[in-house]
N, C-alpha and C positions, 0 to 999 in steps of 0.2 A: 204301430203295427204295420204301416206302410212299407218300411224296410226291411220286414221277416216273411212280408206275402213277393217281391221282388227282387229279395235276395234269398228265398229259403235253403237251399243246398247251404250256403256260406253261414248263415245262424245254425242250420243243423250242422253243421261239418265242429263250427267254432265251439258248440253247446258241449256237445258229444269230447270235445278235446278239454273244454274246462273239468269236465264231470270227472272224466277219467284221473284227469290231472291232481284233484281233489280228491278223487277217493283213493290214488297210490300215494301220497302223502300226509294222508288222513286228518285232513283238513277238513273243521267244521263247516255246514252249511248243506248239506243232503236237503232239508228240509226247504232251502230255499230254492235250491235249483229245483229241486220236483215240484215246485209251486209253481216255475216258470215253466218246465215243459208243459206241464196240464194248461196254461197258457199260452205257449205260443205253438203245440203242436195237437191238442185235444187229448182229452182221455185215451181212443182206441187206439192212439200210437204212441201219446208220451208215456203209459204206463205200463206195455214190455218195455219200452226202449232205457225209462230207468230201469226197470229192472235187470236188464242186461248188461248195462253201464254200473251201476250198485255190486254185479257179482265181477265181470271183468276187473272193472281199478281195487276193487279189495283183493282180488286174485294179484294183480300186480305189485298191492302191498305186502301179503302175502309171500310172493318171491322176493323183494325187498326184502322182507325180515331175512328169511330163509337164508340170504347174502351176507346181510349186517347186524342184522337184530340182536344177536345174541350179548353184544358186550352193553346195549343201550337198556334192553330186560333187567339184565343182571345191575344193571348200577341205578336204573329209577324204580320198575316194579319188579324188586326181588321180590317182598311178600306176596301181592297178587299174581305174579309167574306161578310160585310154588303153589297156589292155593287153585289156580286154574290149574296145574298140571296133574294135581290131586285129586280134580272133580274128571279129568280127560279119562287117569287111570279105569276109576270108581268104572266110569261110563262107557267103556271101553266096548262092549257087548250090546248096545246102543246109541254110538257116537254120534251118528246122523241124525237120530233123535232129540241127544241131547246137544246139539249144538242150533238144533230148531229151534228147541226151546230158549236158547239166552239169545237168539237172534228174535225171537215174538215176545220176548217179555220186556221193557222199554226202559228198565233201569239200568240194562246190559251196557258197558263201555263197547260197544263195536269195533273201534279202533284199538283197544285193546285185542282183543279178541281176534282181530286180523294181522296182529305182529306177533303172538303167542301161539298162534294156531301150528304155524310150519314149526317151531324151536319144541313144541314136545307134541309132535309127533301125526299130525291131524293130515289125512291124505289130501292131496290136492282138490280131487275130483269130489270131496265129500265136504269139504271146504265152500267151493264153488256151487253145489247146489243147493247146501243149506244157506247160503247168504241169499242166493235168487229166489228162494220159497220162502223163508225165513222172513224177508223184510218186503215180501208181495204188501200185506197189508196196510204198512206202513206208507210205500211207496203209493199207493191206489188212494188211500186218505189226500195223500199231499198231492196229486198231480188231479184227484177231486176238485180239490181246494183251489190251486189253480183253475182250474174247469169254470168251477162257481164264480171266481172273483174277473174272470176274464167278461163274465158279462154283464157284471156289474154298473149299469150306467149312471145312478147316484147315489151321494151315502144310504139313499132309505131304502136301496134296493136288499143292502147288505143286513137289514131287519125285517126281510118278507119272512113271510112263514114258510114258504118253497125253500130257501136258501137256510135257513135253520133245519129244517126238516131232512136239507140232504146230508149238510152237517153232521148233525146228529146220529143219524142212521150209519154216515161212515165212520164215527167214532164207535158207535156200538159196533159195528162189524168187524171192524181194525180189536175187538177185546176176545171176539168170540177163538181164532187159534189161541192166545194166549190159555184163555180156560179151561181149553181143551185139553195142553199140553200139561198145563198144572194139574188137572185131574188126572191125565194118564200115569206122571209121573208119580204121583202119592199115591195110586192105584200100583204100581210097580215096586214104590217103597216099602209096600206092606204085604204082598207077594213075599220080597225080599226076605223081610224080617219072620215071616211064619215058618 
């Protein structure tokens, strides 16, 4: 950690260019980089600052697509293109809503969802703020999680009851949008249907 407290500009300049790098190419590992900023930069800043970085390089995958996307869709997820742009139509009168909801519910493909979004039809600006609300809680779990392990000084610290406990708690909280949205939504489907 000696070289992140006497080089910090150059680790945050370096951080902030991998993150980006990785999320316009939709390369795996979110999980891990927000593990390290809640470690090398604390909670009250590593968790806007991915969030910020999380909606920015998806936005920039997003134009990506937008550019090239459409012949890479059509030739590996032709079925899942057509089956997202079916759920965009459906949701059209709540997009922002519903693009909340597959970005809080955690079996969503992300990276899919950010190369399909511009090809049928999903506004920029509505893109970009459901990915920045959308994956807060996700983001606040992981850069926790770094938070916890950065002060971990032996393996038995990592089985206190403190550190389970805060665990815990941000797993339960990280379910609570998901619930929500699921209720709203079946709450809307039945609306629908009457």
């Amino acid at each position: 950690m000696l070289y992140e407290v006497e080089h910090r500009w150059r680790v945050f300049f370096l951080f902030c260019l991998a993150y980006l790098y990785k999320q316009t190419f939709a390369i795996p590992g979110s999980a891990l980089l927000n593990v390290l900023a809640g470690a090398l930069f604390g909670l009250q800043f590593a968790f806007p600052l991915v969030c910020f970085l999380t909606a920015a390089g998806a936005t920039c995958c997003y134009t990506l697509s937008r550019l090239f996307g459409i012949s890479i869709i059509n030739y590996f997820f032709k079925k899942h293109f057509e089956s997202f742009q079916s759920k965009v139509s459906e949701n059209n009168d709540g997009l922002f809503f519903f693009l909340l909801f597959l970005r809080l519910f955690p079996m969503t493909p992300n990276w899919l969802i950010n190369i399909a979004s511009p090809l049928v039809g999903v506004p920029i600006h509505l893109f970009f703020l459901s990915v920045f609300i959308g994956l807060m809680p996700y983001n606040f779990l992981c850069c926790q999680a770094g938070v916890v392990l950065s002060q971990l000084t032996s393996l038995g610290d990592l089985f206190s009851w403190k550190v389970v406990i805060q665990l815990a708690v941000g797993a339960l909280a990280s379910l609570i949008p998901g619930l929500y949205f699921r209720r709203r939504n079946s709450v809307m489907i039945e609306s629908k249907s009457e």
